[in-house]
C-alpha positions as CSV (number, residue, x, y, z in Angstrom):
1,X,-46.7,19.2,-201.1
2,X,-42.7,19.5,-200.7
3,X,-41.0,17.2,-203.3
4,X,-38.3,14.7,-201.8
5,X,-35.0,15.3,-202.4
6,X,-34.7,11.5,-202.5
7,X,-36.6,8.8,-204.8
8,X,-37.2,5.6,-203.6
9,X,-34.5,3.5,-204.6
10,X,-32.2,6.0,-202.8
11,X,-34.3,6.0,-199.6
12,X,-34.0,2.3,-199.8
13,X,-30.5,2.6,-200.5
14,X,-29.6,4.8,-197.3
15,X,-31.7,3.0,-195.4
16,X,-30.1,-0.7,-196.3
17,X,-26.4,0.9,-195.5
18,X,-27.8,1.6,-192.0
19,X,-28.6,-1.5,-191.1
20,X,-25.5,-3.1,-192.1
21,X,-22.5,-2.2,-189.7
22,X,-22.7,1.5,-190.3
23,X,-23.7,4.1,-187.9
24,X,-26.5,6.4,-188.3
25,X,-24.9,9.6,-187.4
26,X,-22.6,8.5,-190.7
27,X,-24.9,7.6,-192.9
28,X,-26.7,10.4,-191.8
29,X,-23.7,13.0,-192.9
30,X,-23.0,11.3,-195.7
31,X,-26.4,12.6,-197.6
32,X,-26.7,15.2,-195.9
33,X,-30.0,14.6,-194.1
34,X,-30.6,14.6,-190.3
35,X,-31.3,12.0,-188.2
């Protein structure tokens, strides 16, 4: 099994700025991960 390049609290993190005002494409770039 692949190992995340994440833990939790950062997934939670990422996914908390997205749902504030901030698009996903940005947030997306911003880590580096794909949408």
């Amino acid at each position: 099994m692949k190992r995340s390049r994440f833990n939790e609290e950062q997934i939670i993190a990422i996914l908390k700025k997205q749902e504030s005002d901030i698009s996903k494409a940005v947030v997306c770039r911003e880590h580096g991960i794909s949408s």
